[in-house]
C-alpha positions as CSV (number, residue, x, y, z in Angstrom):
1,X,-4.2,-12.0,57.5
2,X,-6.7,-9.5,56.2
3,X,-8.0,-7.1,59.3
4,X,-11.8,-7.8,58.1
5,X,-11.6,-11.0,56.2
6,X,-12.1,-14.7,56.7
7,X,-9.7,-16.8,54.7
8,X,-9.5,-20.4,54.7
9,X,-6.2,-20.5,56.4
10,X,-8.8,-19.1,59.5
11,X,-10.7,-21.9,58.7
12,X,-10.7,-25.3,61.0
13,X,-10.9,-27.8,58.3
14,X,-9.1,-31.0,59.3
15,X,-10.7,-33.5,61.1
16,X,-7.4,-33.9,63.4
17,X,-8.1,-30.7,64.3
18,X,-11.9,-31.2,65.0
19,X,-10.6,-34.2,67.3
20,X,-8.5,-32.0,69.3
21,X,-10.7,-29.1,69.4
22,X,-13.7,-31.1,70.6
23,X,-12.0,-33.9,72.9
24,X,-9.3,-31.0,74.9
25,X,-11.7,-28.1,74.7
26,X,-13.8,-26.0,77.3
27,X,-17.1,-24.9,76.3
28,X,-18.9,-21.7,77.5
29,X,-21.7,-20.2,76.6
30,X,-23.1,-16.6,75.6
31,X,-25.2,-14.4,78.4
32,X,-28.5,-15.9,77.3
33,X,-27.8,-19.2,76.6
34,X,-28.3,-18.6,73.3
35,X,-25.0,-20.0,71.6
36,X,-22.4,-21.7,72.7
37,X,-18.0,-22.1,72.0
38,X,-15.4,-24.7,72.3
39,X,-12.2,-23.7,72.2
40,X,-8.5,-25.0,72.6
41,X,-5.3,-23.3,72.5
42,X,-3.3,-26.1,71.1
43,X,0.6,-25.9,70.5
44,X,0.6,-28.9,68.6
45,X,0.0,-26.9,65.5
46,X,2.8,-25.0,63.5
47,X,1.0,-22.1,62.9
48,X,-0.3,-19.0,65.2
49,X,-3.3,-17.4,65.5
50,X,-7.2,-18.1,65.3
51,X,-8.7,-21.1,63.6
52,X,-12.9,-21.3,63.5
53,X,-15.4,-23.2,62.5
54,X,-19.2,-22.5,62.8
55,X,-21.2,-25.5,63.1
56,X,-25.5,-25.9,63.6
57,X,-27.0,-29.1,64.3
58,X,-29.4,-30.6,61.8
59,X,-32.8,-30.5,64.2
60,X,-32.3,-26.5,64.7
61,X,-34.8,-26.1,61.1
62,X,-34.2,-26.3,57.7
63,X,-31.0,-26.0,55.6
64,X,-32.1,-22.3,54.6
65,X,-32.5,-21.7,58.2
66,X,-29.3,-23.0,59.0
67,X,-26.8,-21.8,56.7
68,X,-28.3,-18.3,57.2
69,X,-27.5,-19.1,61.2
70,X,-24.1,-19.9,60.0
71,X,-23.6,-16.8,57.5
72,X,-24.5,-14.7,60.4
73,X,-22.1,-16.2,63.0
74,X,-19.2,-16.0,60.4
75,X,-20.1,-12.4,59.9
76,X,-20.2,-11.4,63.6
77,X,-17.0,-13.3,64.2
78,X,-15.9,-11.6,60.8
79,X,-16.7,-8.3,62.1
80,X,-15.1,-8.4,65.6
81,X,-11.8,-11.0,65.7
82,X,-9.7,-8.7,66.0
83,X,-10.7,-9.0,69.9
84,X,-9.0,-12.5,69.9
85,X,-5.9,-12.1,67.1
86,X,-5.1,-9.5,69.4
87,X,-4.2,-11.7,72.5
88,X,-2.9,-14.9,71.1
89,X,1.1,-14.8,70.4
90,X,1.7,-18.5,70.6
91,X,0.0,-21.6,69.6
92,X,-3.1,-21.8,67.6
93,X,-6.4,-20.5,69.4
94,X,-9.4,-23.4,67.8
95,X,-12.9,-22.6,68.0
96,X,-16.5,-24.0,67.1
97,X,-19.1,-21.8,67.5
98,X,-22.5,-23.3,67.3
99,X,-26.4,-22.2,68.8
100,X,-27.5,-23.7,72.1
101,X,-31.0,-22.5,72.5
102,X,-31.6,-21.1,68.9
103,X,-33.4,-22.9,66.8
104,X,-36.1,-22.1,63.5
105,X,-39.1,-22.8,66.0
106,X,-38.2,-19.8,68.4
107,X,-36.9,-17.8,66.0
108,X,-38.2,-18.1,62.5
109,X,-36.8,-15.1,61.1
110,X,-33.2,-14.1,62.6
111,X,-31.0,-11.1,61.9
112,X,-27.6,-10.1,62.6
113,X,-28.7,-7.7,65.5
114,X,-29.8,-11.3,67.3
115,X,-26.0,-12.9,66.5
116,X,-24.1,-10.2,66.7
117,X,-23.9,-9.5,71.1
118,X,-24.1,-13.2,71.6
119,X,-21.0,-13.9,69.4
120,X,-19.0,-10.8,70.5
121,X,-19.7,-11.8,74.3
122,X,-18.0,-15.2,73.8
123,X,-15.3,-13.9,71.9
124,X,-14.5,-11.5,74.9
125,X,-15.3,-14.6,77.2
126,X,-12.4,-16.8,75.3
127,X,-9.8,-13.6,75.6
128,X,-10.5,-12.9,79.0
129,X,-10.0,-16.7,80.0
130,X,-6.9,-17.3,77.9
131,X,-5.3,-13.9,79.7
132,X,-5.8,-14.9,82.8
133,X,-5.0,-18.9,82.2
134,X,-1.4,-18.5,81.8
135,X,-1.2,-17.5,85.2
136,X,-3.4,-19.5,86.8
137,X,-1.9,-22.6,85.3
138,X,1.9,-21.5,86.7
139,X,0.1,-21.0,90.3
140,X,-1.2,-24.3,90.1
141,X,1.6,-26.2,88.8
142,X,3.7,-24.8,91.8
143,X,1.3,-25.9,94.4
144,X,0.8,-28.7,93.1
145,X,4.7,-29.6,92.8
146,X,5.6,-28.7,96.3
């Protein structure tokens, strides 16, 4: 896997995997509002690491407006994953990032600087939970078998 790059092994394709992701998930979203995540670590899947999609809903504007919503999510996810390969060493961590609040009447023209925090925050979001899950999920199976 390529430091900076986005193959399409990175790539949630399947729609087994969409299933999982969006029935088993938890979604949080970025300081503003602004865009959301679902994510899942599955161990069902053979394969470690990080598996994204980037997704915009069809009454956020026009196509133009939305795949250039989507170029600049892929970028700042591009840009920065290395804050999630980082912390995952089992199972496959599955993602959809997607806007909450954005859409081409608020913001008519969009740039990276706008994407960029909003993406980064959730990424640092999903690392921080999934450190401290592990633990949490121990505790609670204990108290919950005594």
């Amino acid at each position: 896997m390529k430091n900076y790059g986005l193959s399409k092994n990175e790539r949630i394709k399947s729609k087994r995997l969409f299933d999982i992701l969006y029935s088993n998930g938890k979604t949080i979203y970025s300081k503003n509002g602004l865009f959301k995540a679902v994510f899942y670590l599955s161990q069902d899947v053979n394969t470690t690491g990080v598996k994204v999609a980037f997704a915009v809903y069809k009454k956020a504007g026009k196509a133009v407006w939305r795949n250039r919503v989507k170029r600049l999510m892929r970028e700042s996810y591009r840009l920065n994953k290395h804050i999630l390969t980082e912390n995952i060493k089992e199972g496959t961590l599955l993602i959809s990032f997607s806007p909450n609040k954005v859409n081409s009447k608020n913001y008519k023209k969009i740039f990276l600087n706008d994407v960029q925090p909003e993406i980064v925050y959730l990424m640092q979001k999903i690392a921080e939970i999934l450190s401290v899950s592990p633990s949490l999920q121990n505790n609670n199976f204990k108290k919950s078998s005594e």
